[in-house]
PASEBA-1860 file (N, C-alpha, C; in nm, 3 decimals):
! residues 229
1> XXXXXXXX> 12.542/9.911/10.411/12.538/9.869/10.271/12.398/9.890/10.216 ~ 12.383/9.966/10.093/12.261/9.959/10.070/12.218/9.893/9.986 ~ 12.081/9.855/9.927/11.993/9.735/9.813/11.899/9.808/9.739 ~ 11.866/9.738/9.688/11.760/9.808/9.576/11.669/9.658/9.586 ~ 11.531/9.709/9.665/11.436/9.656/9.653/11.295/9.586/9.533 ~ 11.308/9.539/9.471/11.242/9.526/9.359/11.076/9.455/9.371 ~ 11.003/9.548/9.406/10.877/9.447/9.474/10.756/9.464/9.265 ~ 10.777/9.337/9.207/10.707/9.280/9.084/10.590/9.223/9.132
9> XXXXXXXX> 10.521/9.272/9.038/10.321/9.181/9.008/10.367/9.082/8.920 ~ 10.322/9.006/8.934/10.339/8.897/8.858/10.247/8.903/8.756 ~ 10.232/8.803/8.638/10.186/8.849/8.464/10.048/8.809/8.481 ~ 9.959/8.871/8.383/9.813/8.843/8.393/9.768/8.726/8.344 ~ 9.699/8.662/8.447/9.617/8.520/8.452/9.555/8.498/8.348 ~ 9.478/8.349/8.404/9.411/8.305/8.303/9.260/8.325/8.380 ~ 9.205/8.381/8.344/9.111/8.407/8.404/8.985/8.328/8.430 ~ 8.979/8.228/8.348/8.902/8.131/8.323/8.945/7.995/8.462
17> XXXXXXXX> 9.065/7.979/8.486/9.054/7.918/8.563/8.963/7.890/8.688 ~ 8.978/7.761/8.722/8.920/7.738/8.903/8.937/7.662/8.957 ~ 9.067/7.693/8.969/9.195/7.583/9.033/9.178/7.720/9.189 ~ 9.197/7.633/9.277/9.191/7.638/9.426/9.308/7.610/9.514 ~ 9.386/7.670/9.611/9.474/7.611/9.706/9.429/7.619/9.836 ~ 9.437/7.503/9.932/9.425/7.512/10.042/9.539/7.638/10.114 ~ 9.461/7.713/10.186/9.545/7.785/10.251/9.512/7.820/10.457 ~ 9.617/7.892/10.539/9.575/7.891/10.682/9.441/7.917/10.694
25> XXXXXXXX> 9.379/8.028/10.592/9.247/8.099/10.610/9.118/8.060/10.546 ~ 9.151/7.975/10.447/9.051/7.859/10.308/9.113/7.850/10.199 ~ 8.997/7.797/10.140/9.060/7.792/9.963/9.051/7.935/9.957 ~ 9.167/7.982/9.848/9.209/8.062/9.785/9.219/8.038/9.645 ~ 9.233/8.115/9.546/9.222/8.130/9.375/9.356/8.083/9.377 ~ 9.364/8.024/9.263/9.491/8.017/9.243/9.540/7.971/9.064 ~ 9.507/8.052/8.991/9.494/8.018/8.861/9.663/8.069/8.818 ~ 9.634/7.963/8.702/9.823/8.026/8.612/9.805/8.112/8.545
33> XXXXXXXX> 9.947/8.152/8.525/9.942/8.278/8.383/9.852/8.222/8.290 ~ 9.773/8.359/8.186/9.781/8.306/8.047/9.860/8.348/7.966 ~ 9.837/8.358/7.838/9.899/8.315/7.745/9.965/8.496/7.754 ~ 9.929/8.557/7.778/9.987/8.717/7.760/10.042/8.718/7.906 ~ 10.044/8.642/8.020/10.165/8.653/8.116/10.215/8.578/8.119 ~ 10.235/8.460/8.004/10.345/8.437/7.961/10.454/8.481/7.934 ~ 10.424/8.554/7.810/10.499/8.660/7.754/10.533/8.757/7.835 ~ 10.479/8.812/7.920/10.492/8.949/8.019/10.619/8.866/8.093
41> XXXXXXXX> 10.610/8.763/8.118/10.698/8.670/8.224/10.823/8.687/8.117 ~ 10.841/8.629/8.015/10.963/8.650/7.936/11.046/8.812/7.951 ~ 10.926/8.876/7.906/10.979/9.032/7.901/11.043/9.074/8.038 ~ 10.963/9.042/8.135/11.026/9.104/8.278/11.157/9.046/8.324 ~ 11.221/8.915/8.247/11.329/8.848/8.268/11.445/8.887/8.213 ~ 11.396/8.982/8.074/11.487/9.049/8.024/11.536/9.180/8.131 ~ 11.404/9.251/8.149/11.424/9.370/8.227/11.569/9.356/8.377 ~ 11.513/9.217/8.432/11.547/9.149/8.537/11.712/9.149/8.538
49> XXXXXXXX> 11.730/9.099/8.428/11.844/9.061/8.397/11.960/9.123/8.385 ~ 11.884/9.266/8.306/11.983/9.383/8.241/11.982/9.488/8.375 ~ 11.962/9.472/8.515/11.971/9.568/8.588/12.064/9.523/8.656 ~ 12.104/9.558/8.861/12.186/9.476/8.944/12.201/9.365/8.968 ~ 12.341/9.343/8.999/12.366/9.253/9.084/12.257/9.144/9.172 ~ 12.200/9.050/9.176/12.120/8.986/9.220/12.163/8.976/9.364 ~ 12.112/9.040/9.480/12.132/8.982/9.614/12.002/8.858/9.702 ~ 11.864/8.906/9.615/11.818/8.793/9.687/11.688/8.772/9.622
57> XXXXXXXX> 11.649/8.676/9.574/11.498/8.633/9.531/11.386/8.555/9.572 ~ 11.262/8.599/9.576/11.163/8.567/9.653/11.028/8.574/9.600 ~ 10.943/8.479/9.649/10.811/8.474/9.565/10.720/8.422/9.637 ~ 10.647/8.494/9.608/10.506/8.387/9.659/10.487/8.220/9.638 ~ 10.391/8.174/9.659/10.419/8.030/9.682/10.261/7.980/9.600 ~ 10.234/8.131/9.522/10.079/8.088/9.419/10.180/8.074/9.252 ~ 10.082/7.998/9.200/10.153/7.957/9.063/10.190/8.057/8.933 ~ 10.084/8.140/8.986/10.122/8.275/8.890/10.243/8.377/8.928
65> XXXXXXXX> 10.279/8.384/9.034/10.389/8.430/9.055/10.536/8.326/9.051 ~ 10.495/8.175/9.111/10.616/8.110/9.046/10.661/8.092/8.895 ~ 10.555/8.106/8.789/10.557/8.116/8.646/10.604/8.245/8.589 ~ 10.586/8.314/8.670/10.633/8.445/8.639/10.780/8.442/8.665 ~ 10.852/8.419/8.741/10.994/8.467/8.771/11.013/8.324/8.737 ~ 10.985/8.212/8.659/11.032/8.121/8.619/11.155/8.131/8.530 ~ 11.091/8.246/8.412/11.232/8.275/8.319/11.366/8.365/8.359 ~ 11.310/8.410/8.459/11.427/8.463/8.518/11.519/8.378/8.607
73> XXXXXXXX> 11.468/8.307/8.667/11.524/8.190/8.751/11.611/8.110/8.627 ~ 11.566/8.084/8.541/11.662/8.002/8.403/11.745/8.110/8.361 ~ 11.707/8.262/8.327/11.802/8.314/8.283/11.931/8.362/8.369 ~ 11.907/8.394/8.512/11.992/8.434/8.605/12.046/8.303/8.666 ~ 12.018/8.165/8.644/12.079/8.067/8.686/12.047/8.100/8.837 ~ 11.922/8.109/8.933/11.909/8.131/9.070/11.786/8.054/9.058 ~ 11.751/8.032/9.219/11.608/7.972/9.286/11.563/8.044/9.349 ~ 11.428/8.086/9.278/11.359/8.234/9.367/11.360/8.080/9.552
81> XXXXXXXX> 11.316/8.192/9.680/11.326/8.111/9.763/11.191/8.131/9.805 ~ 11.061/8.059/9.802/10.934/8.066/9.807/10.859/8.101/9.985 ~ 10.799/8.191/9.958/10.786/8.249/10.146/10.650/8.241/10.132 ~ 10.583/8.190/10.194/10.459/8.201/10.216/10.330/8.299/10.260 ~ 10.442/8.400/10.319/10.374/8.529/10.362/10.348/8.619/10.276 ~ 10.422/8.575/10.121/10.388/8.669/10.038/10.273/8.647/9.977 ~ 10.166/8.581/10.012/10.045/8.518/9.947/9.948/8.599/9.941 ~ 9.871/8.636/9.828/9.775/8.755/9.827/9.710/8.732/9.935
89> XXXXXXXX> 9.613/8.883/9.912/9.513/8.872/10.058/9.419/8.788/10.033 ~ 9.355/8.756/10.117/9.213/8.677/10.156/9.111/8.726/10.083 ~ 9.008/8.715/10.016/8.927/8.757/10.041/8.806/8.746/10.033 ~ 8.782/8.585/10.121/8.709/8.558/10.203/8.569/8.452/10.093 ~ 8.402/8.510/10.124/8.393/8.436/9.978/8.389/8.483/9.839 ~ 8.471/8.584/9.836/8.449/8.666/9.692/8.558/8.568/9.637 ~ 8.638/8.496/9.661/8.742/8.433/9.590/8.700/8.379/9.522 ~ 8.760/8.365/9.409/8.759/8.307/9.238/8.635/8.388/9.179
97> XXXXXXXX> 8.572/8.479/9.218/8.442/8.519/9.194/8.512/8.657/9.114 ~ 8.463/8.625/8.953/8.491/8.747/8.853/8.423/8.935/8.962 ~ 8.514/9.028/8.868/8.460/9.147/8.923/8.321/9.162/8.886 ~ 8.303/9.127/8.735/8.192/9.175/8.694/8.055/9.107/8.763 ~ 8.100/8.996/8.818/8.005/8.911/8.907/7.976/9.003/9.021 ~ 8.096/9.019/9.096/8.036/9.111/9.220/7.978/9.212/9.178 ~ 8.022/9.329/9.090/7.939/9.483/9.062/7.778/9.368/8.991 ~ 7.775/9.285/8.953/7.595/9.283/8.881/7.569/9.227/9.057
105> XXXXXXXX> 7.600/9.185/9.129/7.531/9.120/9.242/7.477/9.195/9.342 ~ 7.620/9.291/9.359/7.672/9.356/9.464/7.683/9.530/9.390 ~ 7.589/9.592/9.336/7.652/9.701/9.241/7.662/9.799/9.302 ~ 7.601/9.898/9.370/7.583/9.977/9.467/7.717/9.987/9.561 ~ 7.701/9.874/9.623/7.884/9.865/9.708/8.023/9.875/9.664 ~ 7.985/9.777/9.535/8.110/9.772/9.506/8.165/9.846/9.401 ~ 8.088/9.891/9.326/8.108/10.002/9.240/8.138/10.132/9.354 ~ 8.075/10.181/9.407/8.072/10.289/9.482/8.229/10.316/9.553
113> XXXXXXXX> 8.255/10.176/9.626/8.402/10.181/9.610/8.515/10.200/9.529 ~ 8.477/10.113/9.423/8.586/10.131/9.342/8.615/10.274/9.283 ~ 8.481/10.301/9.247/8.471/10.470/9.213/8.577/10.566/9.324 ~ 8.517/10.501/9.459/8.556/10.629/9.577/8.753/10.563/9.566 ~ 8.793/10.478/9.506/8.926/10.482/9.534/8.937/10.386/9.672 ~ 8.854/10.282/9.683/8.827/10.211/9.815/8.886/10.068/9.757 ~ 8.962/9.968/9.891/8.971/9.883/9.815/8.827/9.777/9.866 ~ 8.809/9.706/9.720/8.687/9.646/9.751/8.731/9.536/9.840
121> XXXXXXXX> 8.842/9.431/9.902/8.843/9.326/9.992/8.796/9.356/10.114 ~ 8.823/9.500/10.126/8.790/9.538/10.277/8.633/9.461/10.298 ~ 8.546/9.499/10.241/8.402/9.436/10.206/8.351/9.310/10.201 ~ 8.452/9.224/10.131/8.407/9.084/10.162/8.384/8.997/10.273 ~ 8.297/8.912/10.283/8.255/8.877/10.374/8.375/8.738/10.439 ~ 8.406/8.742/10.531/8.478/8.656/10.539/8.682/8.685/10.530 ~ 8.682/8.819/10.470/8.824/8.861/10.428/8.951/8.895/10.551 ~ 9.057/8.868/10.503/9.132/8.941/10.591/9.191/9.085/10.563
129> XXXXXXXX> 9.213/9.165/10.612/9.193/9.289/10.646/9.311/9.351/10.659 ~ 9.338/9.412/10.593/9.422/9.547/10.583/9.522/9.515/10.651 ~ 9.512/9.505/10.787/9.595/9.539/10.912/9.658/9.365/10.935 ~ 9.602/9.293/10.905/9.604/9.168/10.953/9.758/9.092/10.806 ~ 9.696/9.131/10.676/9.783/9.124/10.596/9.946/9.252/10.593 ~ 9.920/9.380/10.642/10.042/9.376/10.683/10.148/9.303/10.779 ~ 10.045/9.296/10.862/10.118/9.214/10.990/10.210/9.053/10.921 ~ 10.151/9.034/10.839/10.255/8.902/10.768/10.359/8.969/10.645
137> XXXXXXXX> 10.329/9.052/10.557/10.368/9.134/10.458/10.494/9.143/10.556 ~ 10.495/9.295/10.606/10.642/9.410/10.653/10.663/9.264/10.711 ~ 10.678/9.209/10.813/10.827/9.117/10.876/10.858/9.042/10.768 ~ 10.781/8.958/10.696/10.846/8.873/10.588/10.949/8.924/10.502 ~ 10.917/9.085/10.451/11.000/9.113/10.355/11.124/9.213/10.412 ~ 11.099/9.273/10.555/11.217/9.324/10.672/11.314/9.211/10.668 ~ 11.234/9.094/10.691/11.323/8.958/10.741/11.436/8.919/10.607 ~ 11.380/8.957/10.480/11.443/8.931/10.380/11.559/9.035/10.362
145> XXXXXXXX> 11.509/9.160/10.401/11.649/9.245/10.305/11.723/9.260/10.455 ~ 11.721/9.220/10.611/11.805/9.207/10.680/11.908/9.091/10.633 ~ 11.814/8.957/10.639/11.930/8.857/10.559/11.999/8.863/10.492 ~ 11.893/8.947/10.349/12.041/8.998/10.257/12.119/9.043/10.295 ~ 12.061/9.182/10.345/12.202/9.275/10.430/12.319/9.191/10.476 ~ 12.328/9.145/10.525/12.401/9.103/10.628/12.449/9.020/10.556 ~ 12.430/8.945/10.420/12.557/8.801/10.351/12.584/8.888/10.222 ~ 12.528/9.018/10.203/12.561/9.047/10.074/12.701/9.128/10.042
153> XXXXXXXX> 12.803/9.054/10.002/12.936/9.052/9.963/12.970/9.121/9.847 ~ 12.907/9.148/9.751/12.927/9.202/9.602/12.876/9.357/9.603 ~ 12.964/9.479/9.502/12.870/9.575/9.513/12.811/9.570/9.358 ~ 12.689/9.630/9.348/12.601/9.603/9.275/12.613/9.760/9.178 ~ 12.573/9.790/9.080/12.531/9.927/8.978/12.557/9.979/9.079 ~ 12.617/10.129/9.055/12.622/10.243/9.123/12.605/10.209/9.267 ~ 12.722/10.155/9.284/12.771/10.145/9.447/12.641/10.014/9.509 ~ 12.517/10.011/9.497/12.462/9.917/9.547/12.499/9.771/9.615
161> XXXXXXXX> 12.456/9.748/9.722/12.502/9.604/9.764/12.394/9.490/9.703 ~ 12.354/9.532/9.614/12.268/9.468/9.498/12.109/9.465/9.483 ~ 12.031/9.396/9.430/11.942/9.424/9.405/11.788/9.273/9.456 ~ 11.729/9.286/9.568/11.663/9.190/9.604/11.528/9.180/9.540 ~ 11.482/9.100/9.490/11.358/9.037/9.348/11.277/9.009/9.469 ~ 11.143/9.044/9.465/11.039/8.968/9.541/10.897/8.961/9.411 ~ 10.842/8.864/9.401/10.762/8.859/9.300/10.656/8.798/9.361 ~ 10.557/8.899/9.358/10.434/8.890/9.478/10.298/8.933/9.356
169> XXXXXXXX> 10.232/9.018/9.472/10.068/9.035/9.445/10.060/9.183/9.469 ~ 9.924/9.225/9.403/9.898/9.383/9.420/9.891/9.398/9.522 ~ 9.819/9.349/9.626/9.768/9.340/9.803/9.889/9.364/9.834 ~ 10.010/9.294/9.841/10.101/9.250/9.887/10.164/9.387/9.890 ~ 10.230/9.424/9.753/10.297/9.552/9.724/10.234/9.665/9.801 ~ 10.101/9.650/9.760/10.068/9.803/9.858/10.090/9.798/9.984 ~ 10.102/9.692/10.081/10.081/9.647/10.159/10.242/9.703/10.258 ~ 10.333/9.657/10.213/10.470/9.721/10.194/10.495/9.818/10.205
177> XXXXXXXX> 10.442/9.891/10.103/10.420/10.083/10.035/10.391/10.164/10.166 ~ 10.263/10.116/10.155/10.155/10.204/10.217/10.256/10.183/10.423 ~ 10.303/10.086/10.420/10.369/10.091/10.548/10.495/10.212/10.541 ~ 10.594/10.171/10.437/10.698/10.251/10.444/10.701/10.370/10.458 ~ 10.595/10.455/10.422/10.465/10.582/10.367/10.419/10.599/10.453 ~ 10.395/10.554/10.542/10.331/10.557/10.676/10.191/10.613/10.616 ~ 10.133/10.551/10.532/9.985/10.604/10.463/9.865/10.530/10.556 ~ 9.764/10.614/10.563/9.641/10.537/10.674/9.563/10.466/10.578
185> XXXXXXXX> 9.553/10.473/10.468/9.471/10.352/10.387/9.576/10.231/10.340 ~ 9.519/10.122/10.338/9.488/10.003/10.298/9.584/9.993/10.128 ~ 9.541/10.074/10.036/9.589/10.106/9.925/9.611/10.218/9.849 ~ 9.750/10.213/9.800/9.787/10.339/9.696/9.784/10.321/9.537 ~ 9.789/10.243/9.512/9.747/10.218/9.334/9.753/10.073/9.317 ~ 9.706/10.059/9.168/9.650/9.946/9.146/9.769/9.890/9.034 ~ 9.865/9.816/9.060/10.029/9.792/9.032/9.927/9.727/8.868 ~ 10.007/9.757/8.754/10.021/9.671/8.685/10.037/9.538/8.655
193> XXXXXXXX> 9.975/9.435/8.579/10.102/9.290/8.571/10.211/9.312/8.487 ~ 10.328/9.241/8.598/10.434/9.225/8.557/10.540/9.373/8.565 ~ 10.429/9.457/8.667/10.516/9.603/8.667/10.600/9.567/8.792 ~ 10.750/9.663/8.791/10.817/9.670/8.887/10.822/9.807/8.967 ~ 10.842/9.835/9.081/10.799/9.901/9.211/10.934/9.893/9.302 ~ 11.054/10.005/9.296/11.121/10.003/9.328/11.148/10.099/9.473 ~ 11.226/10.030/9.595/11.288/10.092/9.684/11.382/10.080/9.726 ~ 11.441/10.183/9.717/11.616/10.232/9.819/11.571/10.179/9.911
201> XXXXXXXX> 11.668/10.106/9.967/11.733/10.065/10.113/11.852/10.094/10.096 ~ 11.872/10.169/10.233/11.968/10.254/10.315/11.984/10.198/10.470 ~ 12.055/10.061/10.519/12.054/10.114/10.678/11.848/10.106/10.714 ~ 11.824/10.152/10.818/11.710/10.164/10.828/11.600/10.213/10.758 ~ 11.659/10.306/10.632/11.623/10.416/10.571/11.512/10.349/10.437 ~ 11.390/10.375/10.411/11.302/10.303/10.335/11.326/10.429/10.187 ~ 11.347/10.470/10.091/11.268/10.547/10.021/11.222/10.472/9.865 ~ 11.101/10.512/9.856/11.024/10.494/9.713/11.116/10.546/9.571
209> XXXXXXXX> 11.202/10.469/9.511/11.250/10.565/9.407/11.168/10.533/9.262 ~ 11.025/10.425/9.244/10.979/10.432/9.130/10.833/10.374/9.087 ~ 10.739/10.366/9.096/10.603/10.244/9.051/10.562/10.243/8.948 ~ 10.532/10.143/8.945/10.459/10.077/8.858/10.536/10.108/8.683 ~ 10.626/10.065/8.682/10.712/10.066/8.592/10.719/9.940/8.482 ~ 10.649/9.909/8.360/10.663/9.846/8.284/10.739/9.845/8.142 ~ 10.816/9.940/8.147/10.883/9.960/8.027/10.914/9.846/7.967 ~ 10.920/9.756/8.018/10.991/9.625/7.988/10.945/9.535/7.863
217> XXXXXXXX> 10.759/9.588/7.915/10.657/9.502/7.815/10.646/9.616/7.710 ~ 10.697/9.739/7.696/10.679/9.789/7.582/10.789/9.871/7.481 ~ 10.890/9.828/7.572/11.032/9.857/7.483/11.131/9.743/7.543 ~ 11.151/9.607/7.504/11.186/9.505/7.534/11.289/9.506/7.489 ~ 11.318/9.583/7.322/11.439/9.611/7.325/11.548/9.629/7.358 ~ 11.538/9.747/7.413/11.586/9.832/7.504/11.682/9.743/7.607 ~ 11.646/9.634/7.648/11.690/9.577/7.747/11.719/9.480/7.714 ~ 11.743/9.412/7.562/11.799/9.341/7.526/11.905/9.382/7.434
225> XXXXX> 11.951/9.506/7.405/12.063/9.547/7.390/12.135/9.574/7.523 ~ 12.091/9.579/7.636/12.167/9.614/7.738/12.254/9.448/7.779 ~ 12.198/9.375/7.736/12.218/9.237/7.733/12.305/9.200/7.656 ~ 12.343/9.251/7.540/12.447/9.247/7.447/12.351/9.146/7.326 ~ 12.180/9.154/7.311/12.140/9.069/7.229/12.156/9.090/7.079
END
């Protein structure tokens, strides 16, 4: 039976925050949407809505991603089911610390990276690492579309055994990607908020059919006529 993987960024913060969560590795950032991923959160619920069959939903366990698939959770009448492994990466003491803070501190490094297409966590002092965040990433979200697999009863759009929601972090997504891809870096692009990042599942079979896809936030329409609005 196959699924349609739906791996979402959740909507852009408030940036001002410095709200903190205890986590296995330290405090971590943990600020809410603002006021424009709010809205991004509405729009992606539409998008959400007007596609498959729902087989399974999932989220991180930071507040910007539970606010985010909040309106979808009211509009699809479901409970995303909160996993902990989907929790951005670490990274270490750069956390809550603006970019523009690190490039005036740190300019040389971290510019130089960003330029070279590097991701800057690798760098922080204290971070977890590439390899260490897949290692929680792929089983958490394997573990998810086996479960689905295996209770999902309905077929979904064009033959699909439906469509599984995970509403995570940029780290996270690439994190996924870059495995299925069998890619040797760390990261392949820098996901939008509130963009969706789609993969075929087949059986064992992984393929990429779309990224970083926001149509949602800029023809909202669109998907609220598919809705019958």
């Amino acid at each position: 039976m196959s699924l349609r993987l739906h791996l979402v960024r959740h909507g852009r913060v408030d940036f001002a925050s410095k709200d903190f969560r205890n986590t296995p590795r330290g405090p971590q950032w943990d600020p809410p949407l603002g006021e424009e991923g709010r809205e991004q959160a509405e729009r992606l619920a539409l998008r959400l809505a007007a596609m498959g069959t729902l087989a399974g939903l999932y989220v991180s366990p930071y507040r910007r991603c539970r606010q985010t698939v909040r309106p979808y959770e009211e509009r699809a009448g479901a409970r995303a089911e909160v996993v902990d492994d989907l929790r951005e990466v670490f990274i270490g003491e750069w956390e809550g610390v603006p970019f523009e803070d690190l490039v005036a501190e740190r300019e040389e490094l971290v510019r130089a990276r960003f330029i070279d297409q590097e991701p800057v966590f690798k760098v922080a002092p204290g971070a977890e690492t590439g390899e260490e965040l897949r290692g929680r990433v792929v089983p958490a979200i394997e573990g998810m579309l086996a479960r689905v697999g295996d209770g999902a009863g309905g077929g979904g759009d064009e033959g699909n055994g439906g469509d599984v929601v995970v509403v995570a972090h940029g780290g996270v997504i690439n994190a996924y990607l870059v495995h299925i891809l069998g890619l040797p870096q760390d990261m392949l692009f820098l996901p939008d908020n509130a963009s969706v990042n789609t993969v075929d599942v087949d059986g064992f079979e992984r393929r990429v059919r779309f990224l970083n896809d926001v149509a949602h936030l800029w023809y909202p329409e669109v998907f609220e006529a598919r809705l019958g609005r």
